[in-house]
C-alpha positions as CSV (number, residue, x, y, z in Angstrom):
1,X,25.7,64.3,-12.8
2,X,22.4,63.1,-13.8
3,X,22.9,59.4,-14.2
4,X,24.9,59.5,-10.9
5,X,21.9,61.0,-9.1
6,X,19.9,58.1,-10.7
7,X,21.6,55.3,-9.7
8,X,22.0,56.9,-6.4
9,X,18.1,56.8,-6.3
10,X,17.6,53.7,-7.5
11,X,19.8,52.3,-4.8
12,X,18.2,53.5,-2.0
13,X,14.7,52.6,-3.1
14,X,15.7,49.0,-3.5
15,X,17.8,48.6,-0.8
16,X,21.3,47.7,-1.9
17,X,23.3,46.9,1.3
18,X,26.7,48.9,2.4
19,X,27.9,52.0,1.6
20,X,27.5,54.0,-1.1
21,X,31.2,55.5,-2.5
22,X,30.0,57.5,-5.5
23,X,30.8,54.4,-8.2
24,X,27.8,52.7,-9.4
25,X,27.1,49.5,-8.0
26,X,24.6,46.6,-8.9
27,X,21.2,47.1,-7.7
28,X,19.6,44.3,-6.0
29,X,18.1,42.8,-2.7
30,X,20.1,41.3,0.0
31,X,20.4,37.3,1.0
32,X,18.8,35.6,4.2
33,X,21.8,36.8,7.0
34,X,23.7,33.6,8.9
35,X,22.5,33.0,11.9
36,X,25.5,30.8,13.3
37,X,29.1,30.0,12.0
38,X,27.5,28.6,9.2
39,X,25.0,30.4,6.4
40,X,21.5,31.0,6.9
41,X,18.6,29.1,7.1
42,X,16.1,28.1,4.7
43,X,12.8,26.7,5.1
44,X,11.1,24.3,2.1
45,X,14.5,24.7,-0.2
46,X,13.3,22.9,-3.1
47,X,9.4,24.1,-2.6
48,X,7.5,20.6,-2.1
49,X,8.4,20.0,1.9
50,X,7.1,22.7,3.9
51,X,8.5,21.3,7.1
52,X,12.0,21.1,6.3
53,X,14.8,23.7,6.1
54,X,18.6,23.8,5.3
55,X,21.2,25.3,7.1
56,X,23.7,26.6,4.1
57,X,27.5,26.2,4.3
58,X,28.7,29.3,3.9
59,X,31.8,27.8,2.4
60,X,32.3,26.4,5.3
61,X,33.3,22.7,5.8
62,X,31.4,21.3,8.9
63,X,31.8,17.5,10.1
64,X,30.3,15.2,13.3
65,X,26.9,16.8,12.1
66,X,23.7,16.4,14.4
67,X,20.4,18.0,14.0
68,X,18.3,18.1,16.7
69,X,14.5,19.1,16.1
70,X,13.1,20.0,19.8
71,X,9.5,18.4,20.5
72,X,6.6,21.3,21.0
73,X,5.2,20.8,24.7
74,X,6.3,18.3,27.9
75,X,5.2,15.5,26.0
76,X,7.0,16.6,22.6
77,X,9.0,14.0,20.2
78,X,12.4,15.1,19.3
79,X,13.9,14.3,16.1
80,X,17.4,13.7,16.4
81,X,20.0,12.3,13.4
82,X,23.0,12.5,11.9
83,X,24.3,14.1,8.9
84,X,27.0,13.1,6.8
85,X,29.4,14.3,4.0
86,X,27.5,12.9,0.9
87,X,24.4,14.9,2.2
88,X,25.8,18.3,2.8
89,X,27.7,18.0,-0.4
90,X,24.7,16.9,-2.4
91,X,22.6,20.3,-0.9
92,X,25.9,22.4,0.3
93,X,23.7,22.9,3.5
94,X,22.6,20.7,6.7
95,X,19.1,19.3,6.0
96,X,16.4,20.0,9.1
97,X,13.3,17.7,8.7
98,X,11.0,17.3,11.5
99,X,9.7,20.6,11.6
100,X,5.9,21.4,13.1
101,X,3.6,23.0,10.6
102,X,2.7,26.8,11.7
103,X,4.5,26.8,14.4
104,X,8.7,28.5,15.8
105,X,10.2,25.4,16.3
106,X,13.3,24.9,17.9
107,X,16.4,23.5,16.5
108,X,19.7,22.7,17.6
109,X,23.1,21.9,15.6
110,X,26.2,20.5,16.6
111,X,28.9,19.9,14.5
112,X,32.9,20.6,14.4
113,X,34.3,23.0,12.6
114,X,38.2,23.9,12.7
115,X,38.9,21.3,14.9
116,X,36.5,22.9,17.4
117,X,33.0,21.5,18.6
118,X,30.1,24.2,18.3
119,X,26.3,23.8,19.4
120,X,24.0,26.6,17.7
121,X,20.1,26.8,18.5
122,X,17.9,28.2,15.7
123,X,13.9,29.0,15.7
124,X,12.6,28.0,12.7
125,X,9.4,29.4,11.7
126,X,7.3,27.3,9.3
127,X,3.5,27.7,7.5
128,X,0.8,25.3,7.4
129,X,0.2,22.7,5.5
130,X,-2.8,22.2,3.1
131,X,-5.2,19.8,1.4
132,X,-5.6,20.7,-2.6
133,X,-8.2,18.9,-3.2
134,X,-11.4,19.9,-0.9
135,X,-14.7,18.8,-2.3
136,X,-18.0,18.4,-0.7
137,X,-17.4,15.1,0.7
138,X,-14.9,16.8,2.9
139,X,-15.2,16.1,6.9
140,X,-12.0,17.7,8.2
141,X,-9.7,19.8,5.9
142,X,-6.8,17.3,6.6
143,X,-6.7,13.3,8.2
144,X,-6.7,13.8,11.6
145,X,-4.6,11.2,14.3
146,X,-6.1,9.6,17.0
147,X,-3.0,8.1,19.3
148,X,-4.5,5.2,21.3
149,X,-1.3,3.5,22.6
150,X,2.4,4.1,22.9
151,X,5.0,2.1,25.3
152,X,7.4,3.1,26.7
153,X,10.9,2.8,24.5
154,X,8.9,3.8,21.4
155,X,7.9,7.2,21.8
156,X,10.9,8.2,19.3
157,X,9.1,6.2,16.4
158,X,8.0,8.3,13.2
159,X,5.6,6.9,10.8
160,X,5.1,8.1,6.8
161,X,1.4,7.4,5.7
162,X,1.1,6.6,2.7
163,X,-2.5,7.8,1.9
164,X,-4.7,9.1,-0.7
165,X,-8.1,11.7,-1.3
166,X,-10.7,11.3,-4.0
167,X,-10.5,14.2,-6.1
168,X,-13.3,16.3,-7.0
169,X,-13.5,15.3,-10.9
170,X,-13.5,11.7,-10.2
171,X,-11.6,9.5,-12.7
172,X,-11.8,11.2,-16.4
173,X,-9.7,9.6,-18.0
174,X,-9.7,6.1,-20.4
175,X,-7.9,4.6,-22.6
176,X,-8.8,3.9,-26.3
177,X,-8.2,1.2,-28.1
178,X,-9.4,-1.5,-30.4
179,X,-13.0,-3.2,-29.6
180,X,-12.3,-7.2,-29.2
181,X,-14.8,-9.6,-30.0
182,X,-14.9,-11.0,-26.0
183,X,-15.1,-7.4,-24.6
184,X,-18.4,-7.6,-24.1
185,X,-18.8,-3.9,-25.3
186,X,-18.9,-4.1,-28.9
187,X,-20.7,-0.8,-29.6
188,X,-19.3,1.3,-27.2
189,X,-15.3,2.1,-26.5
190,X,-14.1,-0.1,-23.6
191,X,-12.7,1.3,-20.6
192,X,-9.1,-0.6,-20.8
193,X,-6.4,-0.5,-18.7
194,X,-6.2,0.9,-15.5
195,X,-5.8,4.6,-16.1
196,X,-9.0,6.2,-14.7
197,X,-6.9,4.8,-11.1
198,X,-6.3,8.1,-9.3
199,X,-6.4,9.8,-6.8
200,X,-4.5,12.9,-5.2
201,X,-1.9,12.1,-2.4
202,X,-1.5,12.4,0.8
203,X,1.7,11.5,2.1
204,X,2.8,12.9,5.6
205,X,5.0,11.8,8.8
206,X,3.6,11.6,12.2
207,X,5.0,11.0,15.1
208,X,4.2,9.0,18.3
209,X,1.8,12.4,20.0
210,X,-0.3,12.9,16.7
211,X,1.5,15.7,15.5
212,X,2.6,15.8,11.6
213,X,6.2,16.3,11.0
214,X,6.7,16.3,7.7
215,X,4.4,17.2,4.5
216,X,5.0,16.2,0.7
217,X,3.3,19.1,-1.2
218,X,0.6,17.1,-3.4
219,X,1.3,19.2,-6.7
220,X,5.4,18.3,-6.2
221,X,4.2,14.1,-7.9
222,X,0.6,15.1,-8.8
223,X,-1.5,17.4,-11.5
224,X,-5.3,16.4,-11.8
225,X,-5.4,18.6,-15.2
226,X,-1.8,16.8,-16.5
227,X,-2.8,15.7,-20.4
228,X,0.7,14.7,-20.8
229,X,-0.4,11.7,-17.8
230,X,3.3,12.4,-16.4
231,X,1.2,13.6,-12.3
232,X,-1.7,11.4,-12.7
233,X,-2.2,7.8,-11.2
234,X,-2.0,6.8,-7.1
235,X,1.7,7.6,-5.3
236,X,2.0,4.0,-4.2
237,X,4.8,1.4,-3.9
238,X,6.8,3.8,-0.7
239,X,10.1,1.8,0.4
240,X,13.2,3.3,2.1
241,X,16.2,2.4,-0.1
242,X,18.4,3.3,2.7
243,X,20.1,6.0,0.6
244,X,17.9,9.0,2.3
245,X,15.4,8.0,-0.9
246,X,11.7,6.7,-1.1
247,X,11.0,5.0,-3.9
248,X,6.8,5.4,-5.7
249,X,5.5,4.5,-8.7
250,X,2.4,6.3,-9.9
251,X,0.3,5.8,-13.3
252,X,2.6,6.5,-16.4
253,X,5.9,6.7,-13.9
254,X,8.2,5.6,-11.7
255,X,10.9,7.0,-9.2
256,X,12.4,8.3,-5.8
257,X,11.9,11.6,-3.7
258,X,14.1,12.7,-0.5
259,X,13.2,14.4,2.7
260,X,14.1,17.4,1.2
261,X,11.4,17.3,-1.8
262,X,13.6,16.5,-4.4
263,X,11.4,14.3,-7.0
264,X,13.3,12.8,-9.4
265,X,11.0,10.4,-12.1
266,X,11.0,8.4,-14.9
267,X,8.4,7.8,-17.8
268,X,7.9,3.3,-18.1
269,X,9.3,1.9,-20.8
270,X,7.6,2.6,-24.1
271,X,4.5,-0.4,-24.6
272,X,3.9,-0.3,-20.4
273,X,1.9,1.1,-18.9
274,X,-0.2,2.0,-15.6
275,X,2.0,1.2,-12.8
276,X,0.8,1.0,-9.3
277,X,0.9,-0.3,-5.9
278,X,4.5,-1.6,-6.2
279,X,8.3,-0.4,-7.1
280,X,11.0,-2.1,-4.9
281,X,14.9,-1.4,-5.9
282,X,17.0,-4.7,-6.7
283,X,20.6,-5.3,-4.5
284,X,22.2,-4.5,-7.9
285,X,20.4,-1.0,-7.9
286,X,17.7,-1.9,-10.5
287,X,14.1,-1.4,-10.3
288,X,10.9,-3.8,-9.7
289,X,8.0,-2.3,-10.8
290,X,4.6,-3.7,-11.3
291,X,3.1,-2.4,-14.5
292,X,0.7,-3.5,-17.3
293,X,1.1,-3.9,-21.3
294,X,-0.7,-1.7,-24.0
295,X,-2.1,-3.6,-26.8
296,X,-1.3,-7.2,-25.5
297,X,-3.1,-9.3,-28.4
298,X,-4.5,-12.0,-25.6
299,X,-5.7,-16.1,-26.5
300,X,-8.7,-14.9,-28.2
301,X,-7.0,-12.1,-30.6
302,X,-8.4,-9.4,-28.9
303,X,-6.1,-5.9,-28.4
304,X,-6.3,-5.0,-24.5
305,X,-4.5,-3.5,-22.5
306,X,-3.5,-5.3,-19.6
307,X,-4.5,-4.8,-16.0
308,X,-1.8,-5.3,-12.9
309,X,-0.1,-8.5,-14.3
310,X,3.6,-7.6,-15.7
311,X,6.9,-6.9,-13.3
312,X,9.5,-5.3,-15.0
313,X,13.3,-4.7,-13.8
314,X,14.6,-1.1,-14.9
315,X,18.3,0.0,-14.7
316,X,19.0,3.1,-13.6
317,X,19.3,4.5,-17.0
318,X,15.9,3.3,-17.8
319,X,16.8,0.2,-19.4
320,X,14.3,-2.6,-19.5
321,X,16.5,-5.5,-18.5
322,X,13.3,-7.7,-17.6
323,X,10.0,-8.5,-17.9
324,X,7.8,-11.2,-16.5
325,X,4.4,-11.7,-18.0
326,X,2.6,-13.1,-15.5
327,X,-0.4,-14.3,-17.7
328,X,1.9,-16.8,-19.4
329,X,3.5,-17.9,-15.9
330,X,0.6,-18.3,-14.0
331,X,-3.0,-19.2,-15.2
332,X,-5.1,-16.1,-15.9
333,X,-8.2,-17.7,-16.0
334,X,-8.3,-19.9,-13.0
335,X,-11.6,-18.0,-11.0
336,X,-12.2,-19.7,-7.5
337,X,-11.0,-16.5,-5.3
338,X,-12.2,-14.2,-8.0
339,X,-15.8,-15.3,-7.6
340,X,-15.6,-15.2,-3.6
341,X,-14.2,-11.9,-3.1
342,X,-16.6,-9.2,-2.1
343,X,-17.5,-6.9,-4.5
344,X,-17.7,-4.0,-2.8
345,X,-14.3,-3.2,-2.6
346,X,-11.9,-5.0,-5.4
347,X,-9.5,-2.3,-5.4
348,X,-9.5,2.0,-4.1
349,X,-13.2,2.0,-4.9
350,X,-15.9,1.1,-2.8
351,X,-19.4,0.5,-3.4
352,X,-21.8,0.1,-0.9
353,X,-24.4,-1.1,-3.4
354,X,-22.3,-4.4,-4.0
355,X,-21.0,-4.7,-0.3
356,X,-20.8,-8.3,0.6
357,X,-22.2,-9.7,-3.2
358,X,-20.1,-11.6,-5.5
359,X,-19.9,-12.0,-9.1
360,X,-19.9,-15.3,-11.4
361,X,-16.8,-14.1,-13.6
362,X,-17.5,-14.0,-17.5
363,X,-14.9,-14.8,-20.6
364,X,-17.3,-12.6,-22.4
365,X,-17.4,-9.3,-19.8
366,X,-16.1,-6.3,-20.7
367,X,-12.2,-5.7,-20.4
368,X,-10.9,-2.8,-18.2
369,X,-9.9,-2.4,-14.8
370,X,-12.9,-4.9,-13.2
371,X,-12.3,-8.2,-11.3
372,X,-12.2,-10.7,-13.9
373,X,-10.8,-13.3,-16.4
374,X,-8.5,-13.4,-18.7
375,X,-5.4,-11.4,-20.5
376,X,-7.5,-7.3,-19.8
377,X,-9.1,-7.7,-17.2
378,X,-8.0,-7.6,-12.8
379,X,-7.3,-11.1,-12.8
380,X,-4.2,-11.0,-10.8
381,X,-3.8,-7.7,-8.8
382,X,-0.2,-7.9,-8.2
383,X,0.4,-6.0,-5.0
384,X,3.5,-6.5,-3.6
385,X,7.1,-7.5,-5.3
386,X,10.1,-9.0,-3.2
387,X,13.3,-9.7,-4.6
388,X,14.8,-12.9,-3.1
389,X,18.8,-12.7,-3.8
390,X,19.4,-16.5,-2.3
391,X,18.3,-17.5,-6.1
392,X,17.8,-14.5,-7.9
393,X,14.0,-14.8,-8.1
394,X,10.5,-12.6,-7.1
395,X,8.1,-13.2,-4.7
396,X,4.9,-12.0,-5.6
397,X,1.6,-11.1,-3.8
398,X,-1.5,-12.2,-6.0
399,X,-4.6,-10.2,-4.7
400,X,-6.5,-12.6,-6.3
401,X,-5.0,-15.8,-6.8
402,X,-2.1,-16.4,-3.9
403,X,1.4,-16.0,-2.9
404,X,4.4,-17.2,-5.7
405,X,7.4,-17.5,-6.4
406,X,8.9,-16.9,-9.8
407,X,12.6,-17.7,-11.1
408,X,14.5,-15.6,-13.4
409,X,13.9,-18.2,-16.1
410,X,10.4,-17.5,-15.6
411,X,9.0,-20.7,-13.8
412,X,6.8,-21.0,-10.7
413,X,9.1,-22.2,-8.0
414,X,6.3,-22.5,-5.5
415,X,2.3,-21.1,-4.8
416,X,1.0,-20.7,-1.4
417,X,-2.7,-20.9,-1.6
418,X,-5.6,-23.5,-1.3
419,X,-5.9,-26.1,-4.1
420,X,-9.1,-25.3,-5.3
421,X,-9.2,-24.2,-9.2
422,X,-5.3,-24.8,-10.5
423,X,-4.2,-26.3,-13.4
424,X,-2.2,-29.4,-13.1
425,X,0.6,-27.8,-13.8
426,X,0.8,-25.5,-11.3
427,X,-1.1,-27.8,-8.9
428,X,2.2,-29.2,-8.5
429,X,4.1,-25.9,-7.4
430,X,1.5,-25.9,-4.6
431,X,3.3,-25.5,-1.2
432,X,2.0,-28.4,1.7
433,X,1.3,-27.4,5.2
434,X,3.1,-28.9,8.3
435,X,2.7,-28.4,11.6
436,X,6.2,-27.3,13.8
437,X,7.0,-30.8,13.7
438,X,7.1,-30.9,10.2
439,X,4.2,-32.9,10.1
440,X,1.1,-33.1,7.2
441,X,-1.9,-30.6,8.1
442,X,-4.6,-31.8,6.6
443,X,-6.9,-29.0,4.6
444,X,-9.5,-29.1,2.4
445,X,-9.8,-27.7,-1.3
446,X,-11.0,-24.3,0.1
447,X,-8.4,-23.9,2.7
448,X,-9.8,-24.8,5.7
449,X,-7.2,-26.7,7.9
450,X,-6.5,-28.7,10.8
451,X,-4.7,-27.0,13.9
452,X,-2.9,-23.3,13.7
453,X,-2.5,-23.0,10.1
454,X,-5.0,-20.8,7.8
455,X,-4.1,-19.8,4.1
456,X,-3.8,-16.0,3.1
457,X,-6.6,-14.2,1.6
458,X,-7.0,-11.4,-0.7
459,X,-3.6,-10.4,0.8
460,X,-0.9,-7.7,0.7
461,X,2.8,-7.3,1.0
462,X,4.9,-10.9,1.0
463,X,8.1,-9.4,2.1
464,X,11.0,-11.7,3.3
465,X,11.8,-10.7,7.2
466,X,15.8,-11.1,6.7
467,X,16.3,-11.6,10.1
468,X,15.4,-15.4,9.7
469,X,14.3,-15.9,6.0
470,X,10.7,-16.2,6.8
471,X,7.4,-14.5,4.9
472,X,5.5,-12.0,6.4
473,X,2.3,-11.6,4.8
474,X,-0.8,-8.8,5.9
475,X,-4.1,-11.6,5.1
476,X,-6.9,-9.0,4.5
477,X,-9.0,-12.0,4.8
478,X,-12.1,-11.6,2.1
479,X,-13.0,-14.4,0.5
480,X,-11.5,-16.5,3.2
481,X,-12.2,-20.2,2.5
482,X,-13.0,-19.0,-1.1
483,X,-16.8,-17.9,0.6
484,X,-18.6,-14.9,1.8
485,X,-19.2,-15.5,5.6
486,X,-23.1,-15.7,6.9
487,X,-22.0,-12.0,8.8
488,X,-19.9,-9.7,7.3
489,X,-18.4,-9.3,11.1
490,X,-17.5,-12.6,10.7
491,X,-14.5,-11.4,9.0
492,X,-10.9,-10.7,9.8
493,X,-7.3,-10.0,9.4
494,X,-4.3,-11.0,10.2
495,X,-0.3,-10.1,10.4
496,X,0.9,-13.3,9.7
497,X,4.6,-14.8,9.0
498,X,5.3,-18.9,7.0
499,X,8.2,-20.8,7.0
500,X,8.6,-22.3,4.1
501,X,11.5,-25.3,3.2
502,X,11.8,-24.8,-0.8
503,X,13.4,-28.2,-0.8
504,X,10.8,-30.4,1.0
505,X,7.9,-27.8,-0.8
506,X,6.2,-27.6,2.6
507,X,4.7,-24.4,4.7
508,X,5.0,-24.4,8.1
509,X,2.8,-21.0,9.9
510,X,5.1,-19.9,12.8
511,X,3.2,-16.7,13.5
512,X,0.0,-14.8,13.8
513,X,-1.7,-11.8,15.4
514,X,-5.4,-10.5,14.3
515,X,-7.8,-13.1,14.4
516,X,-8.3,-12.4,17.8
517,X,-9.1,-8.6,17.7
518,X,-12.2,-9.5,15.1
519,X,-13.7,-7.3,13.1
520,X,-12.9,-4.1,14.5
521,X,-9.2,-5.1,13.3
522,X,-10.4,-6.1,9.7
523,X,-9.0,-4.3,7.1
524,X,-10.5,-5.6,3.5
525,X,-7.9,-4.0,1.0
526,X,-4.6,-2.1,0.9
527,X,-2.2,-2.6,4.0
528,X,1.2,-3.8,4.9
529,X,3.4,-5.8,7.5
530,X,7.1,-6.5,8.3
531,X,9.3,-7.8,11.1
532,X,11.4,-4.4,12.7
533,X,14.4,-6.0,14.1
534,X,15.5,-3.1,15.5
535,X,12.5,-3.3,18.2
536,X,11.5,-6.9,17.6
537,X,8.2,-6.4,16.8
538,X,5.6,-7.0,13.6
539,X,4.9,-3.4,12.5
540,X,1.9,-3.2,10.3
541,X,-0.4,-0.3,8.7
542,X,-4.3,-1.8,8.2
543,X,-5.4,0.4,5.5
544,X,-9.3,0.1,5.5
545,X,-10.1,-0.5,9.2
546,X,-14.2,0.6,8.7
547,X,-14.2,1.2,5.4
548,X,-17.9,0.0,5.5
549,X,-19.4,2.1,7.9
550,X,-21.2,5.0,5.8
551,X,-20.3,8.4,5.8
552,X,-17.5,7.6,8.6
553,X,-13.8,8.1,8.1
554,X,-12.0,4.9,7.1
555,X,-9.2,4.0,9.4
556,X,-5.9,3.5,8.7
557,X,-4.3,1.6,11.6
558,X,-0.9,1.8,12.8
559,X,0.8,-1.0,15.1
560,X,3.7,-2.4,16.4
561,X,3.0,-6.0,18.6
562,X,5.9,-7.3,20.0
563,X,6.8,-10.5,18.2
564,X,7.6,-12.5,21.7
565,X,4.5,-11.4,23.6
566,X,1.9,-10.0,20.8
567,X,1.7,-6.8,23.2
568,X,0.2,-3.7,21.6
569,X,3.2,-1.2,21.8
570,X,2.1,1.1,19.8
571,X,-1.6,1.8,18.3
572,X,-2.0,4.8,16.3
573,X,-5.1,5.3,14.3
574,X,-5.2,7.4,10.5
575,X,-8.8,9.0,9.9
576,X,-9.4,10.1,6.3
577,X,-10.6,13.6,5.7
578,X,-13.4,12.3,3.3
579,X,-15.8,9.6,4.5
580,X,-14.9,5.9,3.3
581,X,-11.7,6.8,1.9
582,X,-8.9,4.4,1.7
583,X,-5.5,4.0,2.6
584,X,-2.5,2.5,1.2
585,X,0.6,1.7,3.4
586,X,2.8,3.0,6.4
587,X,6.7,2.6,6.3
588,X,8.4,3.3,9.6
589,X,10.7,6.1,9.2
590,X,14.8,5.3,10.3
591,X,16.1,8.8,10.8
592,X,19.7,6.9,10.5
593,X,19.3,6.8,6.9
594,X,17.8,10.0,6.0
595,X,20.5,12.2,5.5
596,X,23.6,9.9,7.3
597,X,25.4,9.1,4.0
């Protein structure tokens, strides 16, 4: 009698649902009710998107699914996609992504179930979102969005920004390793490598009103305290692999996440290390991902660590099925762009003490992560890596030397830069200009040519537009002409797209927008472009738009120019939380291809 009155107890203080018929029954707390045909609903399901939810089965076998997310206000952007079988089988629910932070949104579902079409409406309440990593240099909590210009027909677009914050504990960490006799540094430890390059991330959608749709909780790829270096480094390298996935490298790793906040990783092969800026997925699946090599014994015998010069080609089981070495392809000590570029801001870091100086480079500096020559130090700053399937080879994005192309067999097909400072070997691989009539251009050593055809400097992101084989390339434009201009607001940037006949080894410039908006356009580091076929237009992000101006947000620029008229259809501008803070890249989101597998 006893234990009966117990358990009777015990039920009713927990709550156990139904009734009670005298035989003891499990005690626990009841699940989220459905609030359709289906299950119920369940916002941030894996715990690192905030402003998602999923709809659960039930058991039940839904198909024809479309999610509607309403837009908050007259002016609101719906979010509208499909969802297929692959998806709901993969979560056994109906993803919702698009939701507003802190706010009841509203959500409609349509889908057929038992031959019969249903539409349900939901409110989905949500939380806000929030910034980790708050320090003193903090202007605003989180980057706020300043829409300046959206046309008509592209009000559904939704951007991912690919951004970053300076934490409050700078960069602590360094590599060791052995002293060489060219460091420079021969009684003190070397900074080498390129670990101490971090920062926390911020990594968000917005849509075309201002409004953030979607949040990637900064702890769910990044740990500022992480010993094991498994969260540390820059999220960088964002693409959509059309599979609902966005790949990112950062530091020590490399991998995908969804919508949904599943983050699945992978460590680099053992003797790589520090990956950044770059990891593009291959037609056959694998991986490209731009990484360095620990204790690289270099020309002189010195142990470095390399810095932003090796591409290696992962399978999906982590296999290393290639590597290209870039200081044996290319010339690692060739310095004419290295000693024009502004040394203010060679990489994330700016430095307003060295804003618009240069440096003579040294064989006998120290090694680490600093604009240089030689195997250990930033000679190359591989940015961006494009697999070309035509011949199965790469195109790479040299910060600091050019564009090139690289065969399997590891041999320059082609370089598109000025003349100046190449071996004669690789003078040879040098790419000639032509006008649209196929016709010589004449330049000089430094890249300063006749007519509409300029060179690309310091620049970002070669990426093939596959609607006609051309190369779109964002030119940052320091060091233009391998010089420091008399006025810093001299400078520029510019989206701009080559045609390039492999056969004849000649360039031809078909395209440009930038030079004309001056230097209220120039962006000096980070950044991206590509051709959108979809709306025939260039769309590019300019990551440092004022990165100069002290104690002022830095910009991070959003447009889409029509490729036919170079209108402005769509100007969105990024402001950083913290003042002269960076950004990395944009990718325009396809909703398609989310969750329509």
């Amino acid at each position: 009698m006893k234990s009966t009155l117990l358990a009777v107890s015990v039920a009713a203080c927990i709550g156990i649902s139904g009734s009670f018929t005298g035989d003891a029954q499990a005690a626990g707390f009841p699940p989220a009710p459905a609030q359709g045909k289906l299950g119920a609903m369940i916002v941030d399901p894996y715990g690192n998107t905030p402003l998602t939810a999923l709809l659960d089965l039930n058991s039940k076998k839904p198909s024809n699914v479309t999610v509607t997310v309403q837009g908050k206000g007259r002016k609101g952007v719906d979010i509208s996609y499909p969802v297929g079988k692959r998806t709901m089988n993969t979560h056994d629910g109906i993803p919702v992504f698009g939701l507003y932070p802190d706010y009841q949104n509203k959500v409609t579902l349509e889908y057929t179930l038992d031959g019969k079409r249903v539409k349900e409406h939901y409110k989905v309440v949500t939380g806000s979102v929030v910034n980790n990593y708050i320090d003193g240099r903090n202007i605003t909590p989180l980057q706020q969005v300043n829409v300046k210009k959206v046309a008509k027909g592209f009000e559904d677009r939704l951007y991912l920004v690919n951004s970053h914050t300076y934490v409050p504990q700078g960069s602590d960490l360094h590599w060791s390793g052995r002293k060489g006799k060219h460091s420079g540094m021969m009684d003190a430890t070397p900074a080498m490598g390129a670990l101490p390059f971090e920062n926390a991330p911020l990594t968000y959608v917005v849509d075309t009103q201002g409004e953030i749709r979607w949040w990637l909780n900064q702890d769910a790829t990044f740990d500022g305290k992480d010993v094991d270096l498994n969260k540390r480094g820059n999220v960088m390298g964002l693409h959509d692999n059309g599979f609902g996935q966005m790949t990112f490298v950062q530091g020590q790793i490399y991998g995908t996440f969804d919508m949904l906040g599943n983050v699945d990783t992978q460590r680099l092969p053992r003797g790589y290390i520090d990956a950044s800026h770059e990891h593009n997925i291959m037609p056959n699946g694998h991986s490209l991902v731009r990484a360095a090599k620990a204790a690289y014994t270099n020309a002189h015998g010195d142990v470095v660590h390399t810095v932003r010069d090796h591409i290696l080609e992962i399978d999906s089981k982590g296999n290393l099925v290639e590597v290209w070495n870039l200081n044996e392809i290319l010339d690692p000590y060739r310095d004419a762009l290295l000693e024009a570029l502004d040394m203010g801001a060679v990489c994330l870091n700016v430095d307003f003490d060295s804003i618009g100086k240069t440096a003579e480079m040294n064989i006998d500096a120290p090694y680490g992560d600093i604009a240089g020559i030689a195997p250990g130090r930033n000679w190359a700053h591989v940015n961006s890596v494009e697999y070309d399937p035509k011949d199965d080879s790469i195109i790479l994005s040299f910060r600091h030397q050019g564009v090139a192309k690289v065969t399997r067999d590891k041999e320059v097909k082609w370089i598109l830069a000025p003349s100046i400072g190449w071996n004669e070997a690789l003078s040879k691989k040098l790419l000639k200009p032509v006008n649209k009539q196929g016709k010589p251009i004449s330049c000089s050593e430094r890249g300063v040519c006749d007519g509409d055809f300029d060179f690309t400097y310091t620049q970002h992101t070669a990426w093939l537009n596959n609607a006609n084989g051309r190369l779109t390339v964002l030119d940052n434009g320091d060091g233009r002409h391998y010089e420091q201009p008399a006025l810093p607001t001299d400078k520029y940037t510019r989206y701009v797209e080559y045609k390039i006949d492999e056969n004849k080894m000649t360039v031809e410039q078909t395209w440009e927008y930038g030079k004309e908006r001056g230097y209220e356009w120039y962006s000096p580091i980070t950044s991206n472009v590509e051709y959108m076929a979809d709306r025939n237009t260039m769309f590019g992000f300019g990551g440092s738009v004022g990165m100069f101006e002290p104690g002022k947000p830095t910009i991070g620029r959003i447009n889409e120019i029509d490729y036919d008229t170079k209108e402005v259809k769509v100007e969105i501008d990024i402001l950083s939380e913290k003042a002269n803070t960076p950004h990395y890249r944009s990718v325009l989101i396809n909703t398609k291809s989310l969750f329509g597998q």
